[in-house]
ROSE-4610 file (N, C-alpha, C; in Angstrom, 1 decimal, always signed):
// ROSE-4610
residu = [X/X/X/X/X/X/X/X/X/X/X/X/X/X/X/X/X/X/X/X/X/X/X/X/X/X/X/X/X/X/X/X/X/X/X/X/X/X/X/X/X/X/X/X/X/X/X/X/X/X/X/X/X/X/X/X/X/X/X/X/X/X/X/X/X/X/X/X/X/X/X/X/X/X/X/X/X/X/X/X/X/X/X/X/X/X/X/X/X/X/X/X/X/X/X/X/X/X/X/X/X/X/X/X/X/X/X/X/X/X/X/X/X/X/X/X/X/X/X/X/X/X/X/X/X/X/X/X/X/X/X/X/X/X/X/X/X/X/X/X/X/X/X/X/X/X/X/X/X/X/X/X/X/X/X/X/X/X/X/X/X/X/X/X/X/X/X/X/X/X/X/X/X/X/X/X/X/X/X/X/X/X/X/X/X/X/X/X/X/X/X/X/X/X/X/X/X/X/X/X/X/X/X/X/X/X/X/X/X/X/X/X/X/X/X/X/X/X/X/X/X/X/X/X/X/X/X/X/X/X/X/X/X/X/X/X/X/X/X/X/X/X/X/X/X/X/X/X/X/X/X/X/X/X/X/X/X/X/X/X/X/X/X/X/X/X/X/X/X/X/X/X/X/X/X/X/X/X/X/X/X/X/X/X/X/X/X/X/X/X/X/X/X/X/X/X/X/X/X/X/X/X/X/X/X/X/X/X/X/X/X/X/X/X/X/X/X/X/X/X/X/X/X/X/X/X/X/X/X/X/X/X/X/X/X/X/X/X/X/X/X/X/X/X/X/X/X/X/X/X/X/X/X/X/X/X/X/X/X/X/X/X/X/X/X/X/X/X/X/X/X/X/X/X/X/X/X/X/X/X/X/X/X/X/X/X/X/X/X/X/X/X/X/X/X/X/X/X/X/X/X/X/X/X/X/X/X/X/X/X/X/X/X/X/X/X/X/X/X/X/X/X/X/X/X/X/X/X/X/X/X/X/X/X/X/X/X/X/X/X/X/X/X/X/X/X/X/X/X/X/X/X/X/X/X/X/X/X/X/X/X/X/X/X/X/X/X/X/X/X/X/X/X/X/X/X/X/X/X/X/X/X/X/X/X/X/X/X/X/X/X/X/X/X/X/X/X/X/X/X/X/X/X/X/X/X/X/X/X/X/X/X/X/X/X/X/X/X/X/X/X/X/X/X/X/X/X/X/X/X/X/X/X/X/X/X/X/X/X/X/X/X/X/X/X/X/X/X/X/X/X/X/X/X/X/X/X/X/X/X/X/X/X/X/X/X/X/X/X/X/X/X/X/X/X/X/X/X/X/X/X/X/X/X/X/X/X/X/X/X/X/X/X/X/X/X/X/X/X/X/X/X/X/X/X/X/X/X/X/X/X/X/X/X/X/X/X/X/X/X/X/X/X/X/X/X/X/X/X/X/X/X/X/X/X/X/X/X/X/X/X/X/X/X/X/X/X/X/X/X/X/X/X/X/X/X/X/X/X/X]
num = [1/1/1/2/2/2/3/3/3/4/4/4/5/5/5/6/6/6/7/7/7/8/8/8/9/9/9/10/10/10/11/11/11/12/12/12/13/13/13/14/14/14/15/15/15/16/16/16/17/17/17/18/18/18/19/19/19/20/20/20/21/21/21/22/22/22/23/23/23/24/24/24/25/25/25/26/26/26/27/27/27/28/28/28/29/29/29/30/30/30/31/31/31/32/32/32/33/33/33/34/34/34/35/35/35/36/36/36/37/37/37/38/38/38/39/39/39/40/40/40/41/41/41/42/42/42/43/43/43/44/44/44/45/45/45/46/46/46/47/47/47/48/48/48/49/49/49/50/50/50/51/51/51/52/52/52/53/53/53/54/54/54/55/55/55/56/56/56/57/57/57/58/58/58/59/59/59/60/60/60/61/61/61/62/62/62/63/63/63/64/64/64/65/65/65/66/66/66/67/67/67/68/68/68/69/69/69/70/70/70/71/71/71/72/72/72/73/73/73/74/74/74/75/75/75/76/76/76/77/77/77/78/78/78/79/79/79/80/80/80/81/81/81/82/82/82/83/83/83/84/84/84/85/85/85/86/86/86/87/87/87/88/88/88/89/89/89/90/90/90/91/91/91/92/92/92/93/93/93/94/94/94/95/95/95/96/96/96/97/97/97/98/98/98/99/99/99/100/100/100/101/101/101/102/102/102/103/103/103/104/104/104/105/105/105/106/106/106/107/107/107/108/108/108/109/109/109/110/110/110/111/111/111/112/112/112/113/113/113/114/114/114/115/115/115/116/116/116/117/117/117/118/118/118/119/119/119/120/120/120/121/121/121/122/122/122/123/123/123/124/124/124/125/125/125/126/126/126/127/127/127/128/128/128/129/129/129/130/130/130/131/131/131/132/132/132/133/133/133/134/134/134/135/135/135/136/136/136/137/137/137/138/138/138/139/139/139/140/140/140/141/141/141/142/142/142/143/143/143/144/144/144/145/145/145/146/146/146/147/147/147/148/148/148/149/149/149/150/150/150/151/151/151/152/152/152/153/153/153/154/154/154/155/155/155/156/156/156/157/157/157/158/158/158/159/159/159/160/160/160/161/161/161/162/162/162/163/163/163/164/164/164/165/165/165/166/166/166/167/167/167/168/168/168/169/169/169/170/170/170/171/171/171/172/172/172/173/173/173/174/174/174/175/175/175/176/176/176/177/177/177/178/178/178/179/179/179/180/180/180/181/181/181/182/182/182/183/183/183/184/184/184/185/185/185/186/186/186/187/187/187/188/188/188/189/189/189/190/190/190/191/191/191/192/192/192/193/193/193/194/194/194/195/195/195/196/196/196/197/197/197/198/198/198/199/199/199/200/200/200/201/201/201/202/202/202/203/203/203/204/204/204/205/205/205/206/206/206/207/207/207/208/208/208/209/209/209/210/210/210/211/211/211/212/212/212/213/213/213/214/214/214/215/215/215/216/216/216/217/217/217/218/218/218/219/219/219/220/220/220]
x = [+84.6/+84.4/+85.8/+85.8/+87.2/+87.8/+89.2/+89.8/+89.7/+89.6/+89.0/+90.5/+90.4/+91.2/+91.9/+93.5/+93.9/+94.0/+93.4/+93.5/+94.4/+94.1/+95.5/+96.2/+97.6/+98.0/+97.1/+97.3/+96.8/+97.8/+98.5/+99.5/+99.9/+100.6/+99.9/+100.9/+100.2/+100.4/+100.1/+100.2/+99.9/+99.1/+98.2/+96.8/+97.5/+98.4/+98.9/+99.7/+100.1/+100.2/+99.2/+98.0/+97.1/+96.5/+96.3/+96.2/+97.0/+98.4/+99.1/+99.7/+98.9/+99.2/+98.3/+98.1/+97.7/+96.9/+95.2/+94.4/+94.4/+94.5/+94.5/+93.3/+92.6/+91.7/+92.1/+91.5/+91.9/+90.7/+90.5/+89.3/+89.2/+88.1/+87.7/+88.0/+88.7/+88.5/+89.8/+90.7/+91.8/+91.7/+92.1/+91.4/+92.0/+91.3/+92.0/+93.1/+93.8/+94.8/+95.7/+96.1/+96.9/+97.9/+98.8/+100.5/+100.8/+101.6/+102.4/+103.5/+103.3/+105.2/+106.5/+106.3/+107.4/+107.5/+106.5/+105.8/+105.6/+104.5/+104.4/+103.1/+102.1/+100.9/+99.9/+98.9/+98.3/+96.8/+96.3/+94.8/+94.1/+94.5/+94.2/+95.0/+93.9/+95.1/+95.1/+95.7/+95.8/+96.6/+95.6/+96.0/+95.2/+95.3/+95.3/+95.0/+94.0/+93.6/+93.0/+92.4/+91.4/+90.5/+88.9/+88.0/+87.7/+87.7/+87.7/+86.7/+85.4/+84.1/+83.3/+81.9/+81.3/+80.2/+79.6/+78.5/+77.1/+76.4/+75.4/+74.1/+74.2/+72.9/+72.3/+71.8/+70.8/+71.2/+72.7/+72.7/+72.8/+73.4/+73.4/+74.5/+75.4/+76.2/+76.3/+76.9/+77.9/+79.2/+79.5/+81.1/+81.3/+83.0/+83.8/+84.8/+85.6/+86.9/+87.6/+89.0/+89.9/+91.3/+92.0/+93.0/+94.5/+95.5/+96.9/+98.2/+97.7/+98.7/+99.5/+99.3/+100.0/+99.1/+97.1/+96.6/+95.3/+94.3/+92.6/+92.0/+91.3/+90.4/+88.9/+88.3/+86.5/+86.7/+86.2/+85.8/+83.9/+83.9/+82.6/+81.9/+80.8/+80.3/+79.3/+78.8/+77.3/+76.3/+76.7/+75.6/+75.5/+74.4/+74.2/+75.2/+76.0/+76.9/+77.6/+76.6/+76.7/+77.7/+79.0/+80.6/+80.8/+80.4/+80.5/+79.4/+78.4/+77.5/+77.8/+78.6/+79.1/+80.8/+81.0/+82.2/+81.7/+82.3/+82.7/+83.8/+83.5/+84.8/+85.6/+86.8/+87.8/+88.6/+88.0/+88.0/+89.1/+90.1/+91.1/+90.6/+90.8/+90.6/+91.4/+91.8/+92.2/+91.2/+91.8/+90.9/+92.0/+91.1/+91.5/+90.1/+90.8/+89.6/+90.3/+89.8/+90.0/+89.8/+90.9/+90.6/+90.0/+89.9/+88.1/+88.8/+88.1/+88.1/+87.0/+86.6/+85.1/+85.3/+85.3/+85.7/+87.2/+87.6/+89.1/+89.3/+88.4/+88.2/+88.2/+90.0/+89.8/+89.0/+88.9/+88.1/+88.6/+87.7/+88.0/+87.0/+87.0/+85.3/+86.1/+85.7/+85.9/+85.5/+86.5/+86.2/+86.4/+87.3/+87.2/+87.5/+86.7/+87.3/+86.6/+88.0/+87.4/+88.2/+87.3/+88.0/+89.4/+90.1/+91.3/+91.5/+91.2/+90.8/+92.7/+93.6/+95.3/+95.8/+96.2/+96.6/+98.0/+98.7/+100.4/+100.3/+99.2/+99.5/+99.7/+99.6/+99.5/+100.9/+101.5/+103.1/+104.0/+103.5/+103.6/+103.6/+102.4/+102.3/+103.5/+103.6/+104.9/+106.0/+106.2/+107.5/+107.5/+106.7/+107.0/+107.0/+106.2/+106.5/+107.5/+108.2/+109.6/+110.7/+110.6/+111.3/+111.1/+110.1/+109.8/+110.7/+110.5/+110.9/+112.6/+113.2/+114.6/+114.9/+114.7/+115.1/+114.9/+113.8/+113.7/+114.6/+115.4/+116.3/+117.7/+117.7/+119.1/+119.7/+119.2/+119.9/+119.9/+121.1/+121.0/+120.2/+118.9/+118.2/+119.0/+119.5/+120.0/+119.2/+119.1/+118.1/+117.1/+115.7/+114.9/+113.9/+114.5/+113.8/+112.2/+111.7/+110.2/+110.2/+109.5/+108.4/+106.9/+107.2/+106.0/+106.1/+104.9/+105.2/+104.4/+105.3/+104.7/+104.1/+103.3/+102.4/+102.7/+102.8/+103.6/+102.7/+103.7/+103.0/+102.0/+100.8/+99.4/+100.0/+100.1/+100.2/+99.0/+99.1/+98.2/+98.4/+97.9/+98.6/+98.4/+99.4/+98.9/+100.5/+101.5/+102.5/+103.5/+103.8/+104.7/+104.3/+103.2/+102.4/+103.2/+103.3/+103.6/+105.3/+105.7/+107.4/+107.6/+107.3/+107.9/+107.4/+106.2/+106.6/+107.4/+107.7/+108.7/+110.0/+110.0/+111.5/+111.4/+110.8/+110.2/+110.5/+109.8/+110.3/+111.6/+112.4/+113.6/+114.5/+114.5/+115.2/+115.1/+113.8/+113.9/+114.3/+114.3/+115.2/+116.4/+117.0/+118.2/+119.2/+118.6/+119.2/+119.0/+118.0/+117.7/+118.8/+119.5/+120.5/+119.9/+118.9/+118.2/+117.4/+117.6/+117.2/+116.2/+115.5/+114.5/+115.6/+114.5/+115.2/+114.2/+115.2/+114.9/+114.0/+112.7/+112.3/+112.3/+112.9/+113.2/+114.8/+115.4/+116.5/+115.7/+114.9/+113.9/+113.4/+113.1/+112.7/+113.8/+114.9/+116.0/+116.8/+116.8/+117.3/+116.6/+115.5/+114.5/+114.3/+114.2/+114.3/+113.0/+111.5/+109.9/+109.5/+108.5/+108.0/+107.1/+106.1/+105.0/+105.4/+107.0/+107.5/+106.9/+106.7/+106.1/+104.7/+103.7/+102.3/+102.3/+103.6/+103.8/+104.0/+105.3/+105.1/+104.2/+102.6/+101.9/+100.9/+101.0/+99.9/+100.7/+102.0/+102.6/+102.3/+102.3/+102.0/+100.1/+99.7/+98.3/+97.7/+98.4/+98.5/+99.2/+99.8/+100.2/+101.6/+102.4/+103.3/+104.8/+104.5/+105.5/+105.2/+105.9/+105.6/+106.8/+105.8/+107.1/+107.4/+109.3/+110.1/+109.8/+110.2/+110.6/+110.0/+110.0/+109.5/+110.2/+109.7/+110.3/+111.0/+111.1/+111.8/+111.1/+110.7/+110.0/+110.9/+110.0/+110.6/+109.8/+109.9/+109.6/+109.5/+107.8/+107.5/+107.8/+109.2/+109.1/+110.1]
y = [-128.2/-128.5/-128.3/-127.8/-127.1/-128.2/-128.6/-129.7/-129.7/-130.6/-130.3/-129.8/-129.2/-128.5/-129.6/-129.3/-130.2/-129.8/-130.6/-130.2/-129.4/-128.1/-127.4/-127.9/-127.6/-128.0/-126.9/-127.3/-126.8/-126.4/-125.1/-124.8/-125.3/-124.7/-124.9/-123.2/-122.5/-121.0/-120.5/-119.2/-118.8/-117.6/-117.3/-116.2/-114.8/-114.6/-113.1/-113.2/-114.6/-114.4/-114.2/-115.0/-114.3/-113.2/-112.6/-111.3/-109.6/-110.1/-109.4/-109.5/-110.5/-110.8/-109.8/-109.9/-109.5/-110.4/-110.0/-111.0/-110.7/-111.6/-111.8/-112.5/-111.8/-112.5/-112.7/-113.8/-114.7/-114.6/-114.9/-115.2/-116.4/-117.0/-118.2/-119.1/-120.6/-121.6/-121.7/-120.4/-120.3/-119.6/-120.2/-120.2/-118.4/-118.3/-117.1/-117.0/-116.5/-116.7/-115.5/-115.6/-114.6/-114.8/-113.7/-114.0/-113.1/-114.3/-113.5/-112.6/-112.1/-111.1/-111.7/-112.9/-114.1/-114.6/-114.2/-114.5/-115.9/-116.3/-117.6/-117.5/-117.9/-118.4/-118.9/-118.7/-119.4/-119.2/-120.4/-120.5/-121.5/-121.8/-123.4/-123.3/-123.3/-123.2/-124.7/-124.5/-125.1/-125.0/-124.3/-123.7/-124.0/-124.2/-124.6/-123.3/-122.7/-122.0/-122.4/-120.7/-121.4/-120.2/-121.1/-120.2/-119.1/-117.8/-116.9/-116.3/-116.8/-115.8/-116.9/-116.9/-117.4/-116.6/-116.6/-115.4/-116.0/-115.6/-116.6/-115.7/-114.9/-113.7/-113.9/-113.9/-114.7/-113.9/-114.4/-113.8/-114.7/-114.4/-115.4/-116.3/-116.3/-117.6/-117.5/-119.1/-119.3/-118.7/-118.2/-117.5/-118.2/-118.5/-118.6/-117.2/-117.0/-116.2/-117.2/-116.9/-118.3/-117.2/-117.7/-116.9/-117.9/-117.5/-118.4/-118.0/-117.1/-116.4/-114.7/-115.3/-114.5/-113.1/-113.8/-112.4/-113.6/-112.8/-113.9/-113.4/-114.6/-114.4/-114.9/-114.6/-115.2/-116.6/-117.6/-118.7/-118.4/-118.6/-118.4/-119.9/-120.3/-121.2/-120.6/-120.7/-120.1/-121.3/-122.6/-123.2/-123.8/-124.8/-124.8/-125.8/-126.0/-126.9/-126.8/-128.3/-129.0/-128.6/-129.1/-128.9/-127.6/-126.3/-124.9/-124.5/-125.3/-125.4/-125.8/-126.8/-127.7/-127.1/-125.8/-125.4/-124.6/-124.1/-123.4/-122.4/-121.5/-120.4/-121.2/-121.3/-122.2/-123.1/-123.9/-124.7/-124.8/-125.5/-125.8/-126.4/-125.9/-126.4/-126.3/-127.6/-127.3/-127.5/-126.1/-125.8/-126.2/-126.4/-126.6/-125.4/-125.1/-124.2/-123.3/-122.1/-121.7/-120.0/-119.1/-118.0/-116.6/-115.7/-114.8/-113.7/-112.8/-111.4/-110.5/-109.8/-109.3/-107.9/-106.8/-105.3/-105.5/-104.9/-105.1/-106.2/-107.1/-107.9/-109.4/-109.7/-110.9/-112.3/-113.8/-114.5/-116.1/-116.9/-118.0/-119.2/-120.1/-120.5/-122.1/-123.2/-124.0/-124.9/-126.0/-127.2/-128.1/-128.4/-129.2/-128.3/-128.6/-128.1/-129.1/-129.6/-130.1/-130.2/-130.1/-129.7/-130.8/-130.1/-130.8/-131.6/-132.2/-132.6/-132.5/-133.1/-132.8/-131.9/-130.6/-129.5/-129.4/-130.3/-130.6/-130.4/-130.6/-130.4/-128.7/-128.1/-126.3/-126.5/-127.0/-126.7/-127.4/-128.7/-129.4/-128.0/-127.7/-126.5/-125.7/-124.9/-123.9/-124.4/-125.5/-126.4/-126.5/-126.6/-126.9/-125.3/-124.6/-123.1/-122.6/-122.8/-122.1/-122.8/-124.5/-124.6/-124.7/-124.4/-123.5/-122.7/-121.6/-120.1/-120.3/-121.5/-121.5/-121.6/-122.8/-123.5/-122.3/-121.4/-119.8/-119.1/-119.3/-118.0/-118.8/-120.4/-120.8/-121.0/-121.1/-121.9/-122.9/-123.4/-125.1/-125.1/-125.8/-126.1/-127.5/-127.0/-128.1/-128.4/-128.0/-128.4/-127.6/-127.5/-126.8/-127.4/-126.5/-127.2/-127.4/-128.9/-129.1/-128.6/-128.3/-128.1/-128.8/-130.0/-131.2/-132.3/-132.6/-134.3/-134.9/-136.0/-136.7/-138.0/-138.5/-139.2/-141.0/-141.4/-142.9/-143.3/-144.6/-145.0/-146.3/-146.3/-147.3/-148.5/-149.4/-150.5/-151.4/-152.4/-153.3/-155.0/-155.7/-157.1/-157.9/-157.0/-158.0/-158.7/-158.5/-159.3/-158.8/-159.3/-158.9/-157.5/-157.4/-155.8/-154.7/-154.8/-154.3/-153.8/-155.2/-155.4/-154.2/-154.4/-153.8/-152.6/-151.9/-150.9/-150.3/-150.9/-150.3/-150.1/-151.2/-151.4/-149.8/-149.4/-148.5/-147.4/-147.3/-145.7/-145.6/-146.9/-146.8/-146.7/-146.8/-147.2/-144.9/-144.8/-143.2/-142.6/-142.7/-141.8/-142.2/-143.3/-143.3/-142.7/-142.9/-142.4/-140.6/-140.4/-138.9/-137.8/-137.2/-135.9/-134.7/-134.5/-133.3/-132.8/-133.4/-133.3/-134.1/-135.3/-135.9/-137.2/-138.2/-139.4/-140.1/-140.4/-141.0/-142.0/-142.1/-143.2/-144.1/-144.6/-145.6/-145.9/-145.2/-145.6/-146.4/-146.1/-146.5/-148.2/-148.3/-149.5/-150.5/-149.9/-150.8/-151.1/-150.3/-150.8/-151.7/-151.5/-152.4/-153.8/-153.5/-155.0/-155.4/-154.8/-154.8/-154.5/-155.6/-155.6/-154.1/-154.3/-153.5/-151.6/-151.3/-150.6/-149.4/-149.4/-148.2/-147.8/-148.7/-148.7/-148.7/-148.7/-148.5/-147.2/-146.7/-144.7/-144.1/-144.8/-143.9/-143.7/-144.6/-144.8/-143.9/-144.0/-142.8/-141.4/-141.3/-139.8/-139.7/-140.8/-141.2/-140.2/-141.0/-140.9/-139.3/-138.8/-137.3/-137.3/-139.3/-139.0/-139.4/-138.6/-138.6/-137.4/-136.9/-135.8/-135.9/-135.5/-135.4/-134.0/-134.1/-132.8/-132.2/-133.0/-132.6/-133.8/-133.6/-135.1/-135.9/-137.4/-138.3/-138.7/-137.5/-137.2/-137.0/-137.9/-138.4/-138.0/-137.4/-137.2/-137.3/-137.2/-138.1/-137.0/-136.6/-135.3/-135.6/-135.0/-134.9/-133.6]
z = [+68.9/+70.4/+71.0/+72.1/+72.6/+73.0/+73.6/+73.8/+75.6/+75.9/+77.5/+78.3/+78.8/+80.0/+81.1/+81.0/+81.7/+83.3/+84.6/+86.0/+86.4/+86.9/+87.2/+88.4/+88.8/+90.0/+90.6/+92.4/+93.8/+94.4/+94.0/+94.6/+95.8/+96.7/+98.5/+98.5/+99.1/+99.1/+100.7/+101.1/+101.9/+101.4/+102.4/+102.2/+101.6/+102.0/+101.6/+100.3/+99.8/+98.5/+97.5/+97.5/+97.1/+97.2/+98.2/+98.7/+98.1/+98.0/+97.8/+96.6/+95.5/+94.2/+93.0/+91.8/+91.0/+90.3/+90.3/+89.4/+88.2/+87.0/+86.1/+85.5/+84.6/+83.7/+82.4/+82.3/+80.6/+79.8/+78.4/+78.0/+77.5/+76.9/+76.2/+77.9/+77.5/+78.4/+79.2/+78.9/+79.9/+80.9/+82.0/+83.7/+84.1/+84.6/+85.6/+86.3/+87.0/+87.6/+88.4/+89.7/+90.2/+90.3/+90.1/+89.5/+91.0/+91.9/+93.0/+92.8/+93.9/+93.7/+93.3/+93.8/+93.1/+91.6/+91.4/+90.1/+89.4/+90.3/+89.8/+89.6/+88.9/+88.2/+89.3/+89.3/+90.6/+89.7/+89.7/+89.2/+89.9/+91.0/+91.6/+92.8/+94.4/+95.6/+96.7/+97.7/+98.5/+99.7/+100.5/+101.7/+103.2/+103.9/+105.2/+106.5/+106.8/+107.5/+108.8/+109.5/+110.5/+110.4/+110.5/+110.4/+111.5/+111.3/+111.8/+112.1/+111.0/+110.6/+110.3/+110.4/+109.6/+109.0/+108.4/+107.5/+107.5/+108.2/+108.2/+107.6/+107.1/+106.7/+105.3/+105.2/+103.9/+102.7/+101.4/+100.7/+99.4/+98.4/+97.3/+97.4/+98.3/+98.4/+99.8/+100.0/+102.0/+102.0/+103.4/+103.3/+104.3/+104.2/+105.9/+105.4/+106.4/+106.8/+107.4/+106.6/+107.3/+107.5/+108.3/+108.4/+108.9/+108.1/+108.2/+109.2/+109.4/+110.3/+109.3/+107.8/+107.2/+106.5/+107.1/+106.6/+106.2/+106.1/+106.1/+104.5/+104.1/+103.0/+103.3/+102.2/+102.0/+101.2/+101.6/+101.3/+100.7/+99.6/+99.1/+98.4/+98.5/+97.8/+97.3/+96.2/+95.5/+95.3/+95.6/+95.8/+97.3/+97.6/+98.8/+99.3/+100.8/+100.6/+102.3/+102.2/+103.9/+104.6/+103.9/+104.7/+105.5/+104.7/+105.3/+106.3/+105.9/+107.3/+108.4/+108.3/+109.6/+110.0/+109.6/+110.0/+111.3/+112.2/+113.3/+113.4/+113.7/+114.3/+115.3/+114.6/+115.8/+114.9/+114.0/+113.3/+112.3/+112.2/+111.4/+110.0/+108.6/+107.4/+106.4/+105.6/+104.7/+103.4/+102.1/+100.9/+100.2/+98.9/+97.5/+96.7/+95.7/+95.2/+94.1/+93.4/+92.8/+93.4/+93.0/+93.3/+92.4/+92.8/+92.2/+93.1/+92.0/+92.3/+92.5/+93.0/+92.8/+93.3/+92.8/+92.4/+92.9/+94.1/+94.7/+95.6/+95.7/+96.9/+96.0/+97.2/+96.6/+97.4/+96.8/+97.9/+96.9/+97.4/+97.2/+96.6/+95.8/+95.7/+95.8/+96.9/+97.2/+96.4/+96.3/+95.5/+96.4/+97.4/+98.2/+99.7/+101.1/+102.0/+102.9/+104.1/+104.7/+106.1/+107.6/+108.9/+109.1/+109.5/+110.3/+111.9/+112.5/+113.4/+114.3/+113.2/+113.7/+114.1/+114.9/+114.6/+113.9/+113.8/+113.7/+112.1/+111.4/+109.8/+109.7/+110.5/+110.4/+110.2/+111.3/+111.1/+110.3/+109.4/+108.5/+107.3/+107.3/+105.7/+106.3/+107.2/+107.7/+107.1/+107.4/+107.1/+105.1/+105.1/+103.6/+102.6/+103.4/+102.7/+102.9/+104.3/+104.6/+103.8/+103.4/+102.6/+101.4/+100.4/+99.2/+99.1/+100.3/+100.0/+99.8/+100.5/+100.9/+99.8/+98.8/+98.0/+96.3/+96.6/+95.7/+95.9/+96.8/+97.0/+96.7/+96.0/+95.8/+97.6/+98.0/+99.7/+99.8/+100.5/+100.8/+102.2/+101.4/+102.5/+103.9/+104.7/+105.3/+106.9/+107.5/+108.7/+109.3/+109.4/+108.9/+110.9/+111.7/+113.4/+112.8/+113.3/+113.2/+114.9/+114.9/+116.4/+116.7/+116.2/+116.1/+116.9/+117.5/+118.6/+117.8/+117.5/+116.8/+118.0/+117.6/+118.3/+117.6/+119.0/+119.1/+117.7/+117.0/+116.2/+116.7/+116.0/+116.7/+116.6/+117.8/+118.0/+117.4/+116.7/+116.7/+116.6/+116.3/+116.8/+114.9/+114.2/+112.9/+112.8/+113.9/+113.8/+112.6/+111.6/+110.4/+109.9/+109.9/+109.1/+110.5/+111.6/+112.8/+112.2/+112.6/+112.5/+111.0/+110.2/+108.6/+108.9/+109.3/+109.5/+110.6/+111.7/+112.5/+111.7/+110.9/+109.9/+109.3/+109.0/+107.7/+108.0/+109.3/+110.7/+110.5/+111.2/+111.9/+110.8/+109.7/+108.7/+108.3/+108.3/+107.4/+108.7/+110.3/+111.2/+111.2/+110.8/+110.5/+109.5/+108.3/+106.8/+106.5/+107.7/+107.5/+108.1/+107.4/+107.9/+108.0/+107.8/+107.6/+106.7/+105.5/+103.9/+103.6/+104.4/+103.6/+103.2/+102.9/+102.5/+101.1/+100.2/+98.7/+99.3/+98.7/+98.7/+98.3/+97.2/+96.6/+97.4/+98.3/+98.8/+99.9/+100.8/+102.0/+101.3/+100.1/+100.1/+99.4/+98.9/+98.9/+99.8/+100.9/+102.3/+102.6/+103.3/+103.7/+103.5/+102.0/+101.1/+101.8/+101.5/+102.0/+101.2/+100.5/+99.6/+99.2/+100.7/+100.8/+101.7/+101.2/+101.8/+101.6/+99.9/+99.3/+100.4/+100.0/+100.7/+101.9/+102.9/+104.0/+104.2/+103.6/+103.5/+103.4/+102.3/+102.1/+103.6/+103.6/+105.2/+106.6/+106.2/+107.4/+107.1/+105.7/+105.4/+105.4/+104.9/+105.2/+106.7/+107.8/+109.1/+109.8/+109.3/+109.4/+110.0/+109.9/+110.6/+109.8/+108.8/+107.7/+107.2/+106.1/+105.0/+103.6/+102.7/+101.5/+102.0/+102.3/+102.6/+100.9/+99.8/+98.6/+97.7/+96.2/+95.4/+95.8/+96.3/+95.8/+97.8/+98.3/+99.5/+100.8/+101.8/+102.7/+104.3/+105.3/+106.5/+106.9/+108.9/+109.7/+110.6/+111.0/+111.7/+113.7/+113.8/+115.0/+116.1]
C-alpha cells in the first residue's frame, strides 16, 4: 500500500505564471506539476482573481474565468458545486486548487474557492508577490509603498481585550522600518500574554499581513 502523500504547499502565484510555465506529468502517486520560468515546482496554487466569465452551458463540469491583472485562467469543477454557482462576473475570489492541462490549455480544478467581500487583499497579494520577486533577484527589500486604507480598528467595549490590542497596533507601527516586525519581538515588548492570538485576529481581520515568516506588518 503506497505511503500516503504529504499536503503540498499552495504556492500564492500569479495567473501568467502558470500560464507561461511548463506542465509536467508524473506517474504513479507523484502529483503533477508546472515548473515556472523561474523554475520553481508548482503542483498546488493560490491565487486571488476576479471572475471574468461564467460558463453556464450544460457540459461535464462548472467553469469560471478569473483574471489577475497579469492574464486569466479556467476554473473547472467536475463535480456539482454550490460555491461556483453562487459566483458572479465582478466578483473577487480567492482559489486553492490544483493545476491541469488539457491538450494546450491550461485551467484549474478547485479545492477551495471562496468570494472576497475586502477588495484591499488584491493589493495585499501584489504586495507579497512584488516582494517575492525582490527578494529572487537578491534585493534588499527595504520600503515597498502599500496603497491600502486600512479601516479604523472595531471598537468594542470589552475594556482590557480593547486596551492590548491597541498596545499590539501601536507597538508593530512603531518598531516597523519598512521590513515587517519579528513577532516574537511584538510580544516581548508588549509583555501580553494573549499578544500572539492578538496578531492572528489582525491578520484574521485583513488588517495585518505576514510581510515574510515570522514577520508581521500593518496594511496602510
Amino acid at each position: 500500500m503506497p505511503e500516503p502523500q504529504k499536503r503540498q504547499i499552495a504556492y500564492k502565484v500569479r495567473i501568467s505564471d502558470l500560464t507561461n510555465g511548463k506542465y509536467i506529468k508524473e506517474g504513479g502517486w507523484t502529483p503533477n506539476y508546472i515548473i515556472t520560468k523561474q523554475g520553481k515546482h508548482i503542483s498546488r496554487i493560490n491565487l486571488i482573481g476576479t471572475v471574468i466569465s461564467k460558463n453556464e452551458n450544460d457540459q461535464n463540469y462548472q467553469s469560471l474565468i478569473i483574471d489577475d491583472g497579469s492574464g486569466n485562467i479556467s476554473l473547472r469543477s467536475f463535480e456539482k458545486n454550490e460555491t461556483i454557482n453562487s459566483m458572479e462576473v465582478g466578483d473577487i475570489v480567492i482559489v486553492i486548487g490544483r493545476p491541469r492541462e488539457y491538450g494546450s490549455e491550461k485551467y484549474i480544478v478547485p479545492e477551495i474557492i471562496k468570494k472576497i467581500s475586502n477588495k484591499k487583499w488584491i493589493n495585499v497579494r501584489k504586495i507579497e508577490l512584488e516582494i517575492e520577486d525582490c527578494h529572487k533577484k537578491d534585493n534588499v527589500c527595504t520600503t515597498i509603498k502599500e496603497e491600502i486604507i486600512v479601516e479604523k480598528i472595531k471598537e468594542d467595549n470589552k475594556g482590557k481585550t480593547v486596551s492590548n490590542h491597541q498596545r499590539v497596533y501601536e507597538t508593530v507601527k512603531k518598531l516597523d522600518s519598512g521590513q515587517g516586525v519579528d513577532i516574537d519581538e511584538i510580544i516581548k515588548k508588549t509583555n501580553i500574554k494573549e499578544a500572539d492570538a492578538i496578531i492572528k485576529n489582525f491578520m484574521k481581520e485583513g488588517e495585518m499581513f505576514e510581510i515574510s515568516p515570522g514577520k508581521i506588518k500593518i496594511l496602510e
